[in-house]
C-alpha positions as CSV (number, residue, x, y, z in Angstrom):
1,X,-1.8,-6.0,-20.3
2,X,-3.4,-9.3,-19.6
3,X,-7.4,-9.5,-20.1
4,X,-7.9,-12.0,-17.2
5,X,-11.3,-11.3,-15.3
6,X,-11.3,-10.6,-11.5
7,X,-13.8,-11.5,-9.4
8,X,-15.3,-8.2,-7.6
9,X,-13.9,-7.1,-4.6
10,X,-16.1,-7.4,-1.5
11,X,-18.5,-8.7,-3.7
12,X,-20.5,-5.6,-3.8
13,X,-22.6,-4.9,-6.6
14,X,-20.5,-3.8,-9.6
15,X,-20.1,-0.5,-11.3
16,X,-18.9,1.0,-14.4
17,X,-15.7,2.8,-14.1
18,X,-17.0,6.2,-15.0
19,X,-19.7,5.9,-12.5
20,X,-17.6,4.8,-9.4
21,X,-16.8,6.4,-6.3
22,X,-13.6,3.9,-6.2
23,X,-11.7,1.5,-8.3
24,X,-9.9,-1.9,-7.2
25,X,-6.8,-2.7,-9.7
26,X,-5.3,-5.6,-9.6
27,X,-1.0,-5.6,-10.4
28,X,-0.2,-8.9,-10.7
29,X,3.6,-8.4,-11.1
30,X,6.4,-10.6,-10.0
31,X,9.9,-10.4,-11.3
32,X,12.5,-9.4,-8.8
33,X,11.6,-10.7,-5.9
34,X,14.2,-12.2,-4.0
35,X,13.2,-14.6,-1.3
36,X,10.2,-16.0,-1.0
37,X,7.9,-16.2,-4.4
38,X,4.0,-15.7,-4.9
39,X,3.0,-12.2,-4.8
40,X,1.6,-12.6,-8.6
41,X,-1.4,-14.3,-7.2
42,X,-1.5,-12.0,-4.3
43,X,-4.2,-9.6,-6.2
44,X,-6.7,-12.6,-7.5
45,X,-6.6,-14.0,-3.9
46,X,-7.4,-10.7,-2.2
47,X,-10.3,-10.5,-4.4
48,X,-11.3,-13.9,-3.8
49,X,-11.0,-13.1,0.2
50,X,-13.1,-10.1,-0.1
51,X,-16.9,-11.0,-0.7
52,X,-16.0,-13.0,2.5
53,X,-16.1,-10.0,4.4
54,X,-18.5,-7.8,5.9
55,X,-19.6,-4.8,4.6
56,X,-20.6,-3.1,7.6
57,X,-17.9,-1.5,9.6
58,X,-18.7,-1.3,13.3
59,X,-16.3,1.2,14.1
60,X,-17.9,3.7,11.9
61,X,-21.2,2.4,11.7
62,X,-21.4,2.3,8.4
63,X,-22.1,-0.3,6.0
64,X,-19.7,0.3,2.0
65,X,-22.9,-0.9,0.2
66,X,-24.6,2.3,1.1
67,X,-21.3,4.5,1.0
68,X,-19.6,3.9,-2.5
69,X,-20.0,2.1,-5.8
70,X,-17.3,0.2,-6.3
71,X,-15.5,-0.9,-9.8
72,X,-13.2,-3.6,-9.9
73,X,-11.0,-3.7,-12.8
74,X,-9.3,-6.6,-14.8
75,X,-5.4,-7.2,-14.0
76,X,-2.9,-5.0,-15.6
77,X,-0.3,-7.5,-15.3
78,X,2.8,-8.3,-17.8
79,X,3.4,-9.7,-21.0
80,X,4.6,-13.6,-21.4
81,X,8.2,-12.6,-20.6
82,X,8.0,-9.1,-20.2
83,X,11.0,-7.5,-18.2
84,X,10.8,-4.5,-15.9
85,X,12.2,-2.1,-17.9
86,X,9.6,-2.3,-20.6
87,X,6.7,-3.4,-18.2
88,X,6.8,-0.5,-15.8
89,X,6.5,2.3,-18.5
90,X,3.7,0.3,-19.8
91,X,2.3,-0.3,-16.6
92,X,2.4,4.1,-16.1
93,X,0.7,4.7,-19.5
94,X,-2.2,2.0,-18.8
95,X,-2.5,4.1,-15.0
96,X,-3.0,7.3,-17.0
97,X,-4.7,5.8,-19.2
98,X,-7.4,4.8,-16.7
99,X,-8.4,8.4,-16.0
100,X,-8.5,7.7,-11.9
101,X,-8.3,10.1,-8.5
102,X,-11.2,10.5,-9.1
103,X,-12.0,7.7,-9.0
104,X,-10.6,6.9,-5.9
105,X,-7.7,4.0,-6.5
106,X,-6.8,1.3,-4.5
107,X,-3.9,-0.8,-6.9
108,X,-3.2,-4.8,-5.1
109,X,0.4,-6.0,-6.0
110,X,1.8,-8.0,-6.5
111,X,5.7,-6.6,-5.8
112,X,6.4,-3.0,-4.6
113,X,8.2,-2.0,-7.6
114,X,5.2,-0.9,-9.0
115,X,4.6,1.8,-6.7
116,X,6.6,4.5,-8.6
117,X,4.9,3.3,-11.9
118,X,1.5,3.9,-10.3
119,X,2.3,7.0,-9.3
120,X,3.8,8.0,-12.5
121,X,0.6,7.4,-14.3
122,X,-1.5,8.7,-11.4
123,X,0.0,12.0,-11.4
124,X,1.3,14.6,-13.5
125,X,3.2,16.4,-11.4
126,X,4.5,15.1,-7.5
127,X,6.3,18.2,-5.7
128,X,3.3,18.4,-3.3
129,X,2.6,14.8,-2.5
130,X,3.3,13.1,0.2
131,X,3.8,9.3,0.8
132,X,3.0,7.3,3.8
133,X,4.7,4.4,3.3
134,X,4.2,1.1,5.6
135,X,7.0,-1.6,5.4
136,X,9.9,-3.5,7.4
137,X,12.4,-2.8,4.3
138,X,13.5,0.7,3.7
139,X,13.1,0.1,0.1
140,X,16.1,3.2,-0.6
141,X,18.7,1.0,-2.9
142,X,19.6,2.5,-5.7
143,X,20.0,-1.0,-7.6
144,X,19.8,-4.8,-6.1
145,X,20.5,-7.9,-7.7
146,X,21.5,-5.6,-10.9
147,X,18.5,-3.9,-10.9
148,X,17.3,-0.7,-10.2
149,X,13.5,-2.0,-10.6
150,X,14.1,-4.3,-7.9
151,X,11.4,-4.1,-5.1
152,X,14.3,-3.3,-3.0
153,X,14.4,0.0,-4.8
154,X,10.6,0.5,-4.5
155,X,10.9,3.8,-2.4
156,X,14.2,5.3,-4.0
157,X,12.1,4.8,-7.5
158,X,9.2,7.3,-5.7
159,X,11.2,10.0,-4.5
160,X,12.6,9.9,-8.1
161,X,9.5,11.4,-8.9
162,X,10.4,14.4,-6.6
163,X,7.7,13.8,-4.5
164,X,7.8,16.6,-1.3
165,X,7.9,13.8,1.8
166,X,8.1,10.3,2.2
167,X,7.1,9.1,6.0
168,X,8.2,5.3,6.3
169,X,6.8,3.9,9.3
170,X,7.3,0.4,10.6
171,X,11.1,0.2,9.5
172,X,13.0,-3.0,10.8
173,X,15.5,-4.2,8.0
174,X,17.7,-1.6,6.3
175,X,21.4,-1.6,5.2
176,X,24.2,1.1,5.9
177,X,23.4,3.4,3.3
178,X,19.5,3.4,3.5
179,X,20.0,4.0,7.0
180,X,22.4,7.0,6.2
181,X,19.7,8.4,2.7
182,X,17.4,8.5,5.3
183,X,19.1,10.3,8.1
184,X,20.2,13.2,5.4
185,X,17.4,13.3,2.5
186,X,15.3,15.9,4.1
187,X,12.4,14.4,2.7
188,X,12.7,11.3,4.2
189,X,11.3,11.1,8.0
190,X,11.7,7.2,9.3
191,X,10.0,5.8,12.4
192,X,11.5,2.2,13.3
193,X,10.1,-0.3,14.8
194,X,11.9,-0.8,17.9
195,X,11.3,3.1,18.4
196,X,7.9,2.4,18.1
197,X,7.5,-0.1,21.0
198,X,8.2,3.6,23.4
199,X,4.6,4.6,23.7
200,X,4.9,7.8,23.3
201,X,7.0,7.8,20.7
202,X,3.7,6.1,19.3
203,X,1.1,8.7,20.2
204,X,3.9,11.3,19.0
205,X,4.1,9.4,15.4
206,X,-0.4,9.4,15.3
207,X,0.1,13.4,16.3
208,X,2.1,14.4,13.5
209,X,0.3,12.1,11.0
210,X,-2.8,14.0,12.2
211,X,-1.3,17.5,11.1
212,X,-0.5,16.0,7.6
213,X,-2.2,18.2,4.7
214,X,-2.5,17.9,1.0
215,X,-2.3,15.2,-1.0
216,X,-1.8,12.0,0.5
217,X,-0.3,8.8,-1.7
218,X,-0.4,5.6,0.9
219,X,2.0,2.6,0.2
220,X,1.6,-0.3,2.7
221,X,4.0,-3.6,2.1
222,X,2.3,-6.5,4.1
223,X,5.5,-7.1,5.4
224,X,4.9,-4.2,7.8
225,X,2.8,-6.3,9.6
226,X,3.3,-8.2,12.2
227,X,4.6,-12.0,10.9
228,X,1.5,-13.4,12.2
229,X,-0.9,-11.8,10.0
230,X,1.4,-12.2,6.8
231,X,3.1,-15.6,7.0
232,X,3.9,-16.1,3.7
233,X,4.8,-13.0,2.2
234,X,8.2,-13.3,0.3
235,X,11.0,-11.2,3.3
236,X,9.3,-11.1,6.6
237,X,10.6,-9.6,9.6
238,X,10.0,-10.3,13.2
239,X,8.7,-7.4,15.1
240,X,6.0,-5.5,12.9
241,X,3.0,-3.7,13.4
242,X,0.1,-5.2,15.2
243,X,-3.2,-4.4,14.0
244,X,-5.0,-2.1,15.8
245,X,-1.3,0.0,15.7
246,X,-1.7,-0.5,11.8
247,X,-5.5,1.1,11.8
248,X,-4.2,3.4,14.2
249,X,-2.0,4.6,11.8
250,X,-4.3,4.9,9.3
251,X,-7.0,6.6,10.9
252,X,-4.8,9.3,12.1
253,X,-3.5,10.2,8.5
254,X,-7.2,9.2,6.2
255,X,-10.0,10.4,9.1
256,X,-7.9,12.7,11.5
257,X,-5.9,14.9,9.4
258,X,-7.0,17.5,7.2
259,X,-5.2,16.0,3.8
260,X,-6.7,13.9,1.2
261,X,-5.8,10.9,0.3
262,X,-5.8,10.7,-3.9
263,X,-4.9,6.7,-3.8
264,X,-3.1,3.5,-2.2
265,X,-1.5,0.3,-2.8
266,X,-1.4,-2.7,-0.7
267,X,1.8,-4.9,-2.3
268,X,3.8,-8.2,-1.2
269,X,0.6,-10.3,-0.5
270,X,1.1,-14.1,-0.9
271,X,-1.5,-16.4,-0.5
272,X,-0.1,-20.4,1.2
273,X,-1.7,-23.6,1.0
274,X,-3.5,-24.3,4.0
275,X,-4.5,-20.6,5.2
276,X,-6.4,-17.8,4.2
277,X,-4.5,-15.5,6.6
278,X,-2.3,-13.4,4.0
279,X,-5.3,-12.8,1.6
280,X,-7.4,-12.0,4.3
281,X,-5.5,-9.5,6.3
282,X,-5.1,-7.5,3.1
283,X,-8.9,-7.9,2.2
284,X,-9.6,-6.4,5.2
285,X,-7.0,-4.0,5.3
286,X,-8.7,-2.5,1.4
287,X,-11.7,-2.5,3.4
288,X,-10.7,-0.6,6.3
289,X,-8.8,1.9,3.9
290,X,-12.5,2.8,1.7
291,X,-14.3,2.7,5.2
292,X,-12.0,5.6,6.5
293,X,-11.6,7.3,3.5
294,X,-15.1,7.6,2.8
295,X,-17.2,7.1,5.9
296,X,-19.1,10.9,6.6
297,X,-16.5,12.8,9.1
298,X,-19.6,13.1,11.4
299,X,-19.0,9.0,11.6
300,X,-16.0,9.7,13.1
301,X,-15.0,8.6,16.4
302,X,-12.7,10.4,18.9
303,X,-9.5,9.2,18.8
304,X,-9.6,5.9,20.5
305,X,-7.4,4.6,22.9
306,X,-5.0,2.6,21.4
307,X,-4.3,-0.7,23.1
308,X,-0.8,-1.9,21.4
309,X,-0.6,-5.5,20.5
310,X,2.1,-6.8,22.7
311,X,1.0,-10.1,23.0
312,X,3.1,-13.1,21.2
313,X,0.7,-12.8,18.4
314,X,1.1,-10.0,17.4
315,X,4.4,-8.0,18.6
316,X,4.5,-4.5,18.4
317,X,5.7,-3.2,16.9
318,X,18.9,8.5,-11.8
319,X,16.1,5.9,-13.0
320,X,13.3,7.4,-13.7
321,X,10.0,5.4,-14.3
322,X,9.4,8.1,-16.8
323,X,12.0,6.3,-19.4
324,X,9.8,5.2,-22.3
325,X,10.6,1.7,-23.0
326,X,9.3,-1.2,-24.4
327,X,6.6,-2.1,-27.2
């Protein structure tokens, strides 16, 4: 894996792996992509974005200097060259071989293809886990472009695993047989977008999040998002999630349900000349993840409204990781 340094995340004082509450890890992977190009820098330009941010979260009132110590670690990102089907097994291995949950991980991609690698080497085992999984794509091909590491496949790859429920959330772009996988896999549960414009298909989606127990795995895709908040992320989609739905979302599965969450990723991040928008939105998004996830449960708030950006800017919205290939 590549031995580039990474600036620190949040630009909190830095700590040793084995002494940290949480760990940042960089995945600057890009191979399949098939639109838009970038998301290799996505992780350096997240990290870059975050000592720009403030520590202290007014919405718990606390401040992540006096909450966690925090390690950031350097990339692991390909070989010169290096092809999916020897990079993600080697990508799994150098997971496990991290020793993390606990520490708590939070991995920046880069493309969502790494997910299932992440969770290979995260996990042993995956019959109990759940994912909550943020996106406009369904992610559910089998193969694309030839490919059944294609980011296209990024979901289908993690209920490979035989993980016990995937909740995608967000949904705006799928083709005929993702749309059927997820209307007859009984793990799958999918909440569209245009569904989620009803509210109270909304405050029905945040009540069933909040009954949500066990371990929790948490994929978001920036592309979820509303366009406005990730313009240059490689196969946006009109329509997404504003923000305060987005925190909403995550407050009702981290703070306001009884499971734990054991890690996340945040993939698909771009950064574009002239704005610091796409690194920035993610940055903060890390953030707001840590603050929920380990803010004292006395900091938490009753459910607050929600107030559902409807505004123009932001609209409402059989291969297995597990082969062993490669050096």
């Amino acid at each position: 894996m590549s031995e580039d340094r990474s600036p620190s995340f949040l630009d909190l004082d830095a700590s040793r792996l084995d002494q940290a509450d949480a760990a940042v890890v960089p995945i600057p992977w890009e191979s399949t992509v098939s639109y838009g190009t970038g998301t290799a820098h996505g992780p350096r330009a997240v990290l870059t974005a975050g000592p720009h941010l403030e520590t202290f979260d007014e919405e718990l009132e606390v401040d992540l200097r006096d909450l966690l110590r925090l390690a950031t670690l350097n990339p692991l990102g390909p070989e010169r060259g290096e092809r999916p089907p020897a990079y993600l097994p080697r990508l799994r291995d150098s997971v496990a071989a991290l020793g993390l949950a606990p520490p708590f991980p939070i991995f920046l991609g880069g493309e969502h293809s790494i997910t299932a690698a992440v969770l290979a080497g995260l996990r042993p085992s995956h019959e109990d886990l759940t994912v909550v999984h943020i996106d406009a794509h369904a992610d559910l091909r089998d193969e694309y472009e030839g490919s059944p590491h294609n980011h296209a496949c990024a979901l289908r790859r993690v209920l490979d695993l035989g993980i016990r429920r995937l909740i995608s959330v967000g949904i705006r772009s799928c083709e005929a047989e993702e749309f059927a996988m997820a209307r007859t896999d009984e793990r799958i549960e999918t909440h569209y977008a245009h569904d989620l414009q009803e509210p109270a298909l909304f405050d029905q989606l945040l009540k069933d999040l909040r009954t949500l127990e066990g371990p929790i795995y948490l994929s978001v895709d920036i592309d979820g998002l509303d366009c406005t908040l990730c313009p240059a992320t490689g196969t946006p989609q009109p329509g997404g999630l504003g923000w305060y739905e987005v925190l909403a979302i995550l407050r009702a599965t981290i703070r306001e349900s009884a499971a734990e969450l054991v890690g996340a990723d945040i993939v698909e991040v771009v950064p574009m000349a002239g704005s610091q928008v796409n690194e920035m939105v993610a940055a903060k998004l890390a953030f707001k993840i840590l603050a929920y996830r380990f803010a004292p449960r006395e900091n938490r708030p009753a459910s607050l409204p929600l107030r559902l950006d409807r505004g123009p800017a932001a609209a409402v919205s059989p291969h297995q990781i597990g082969d062993r290939e490669g050096p």
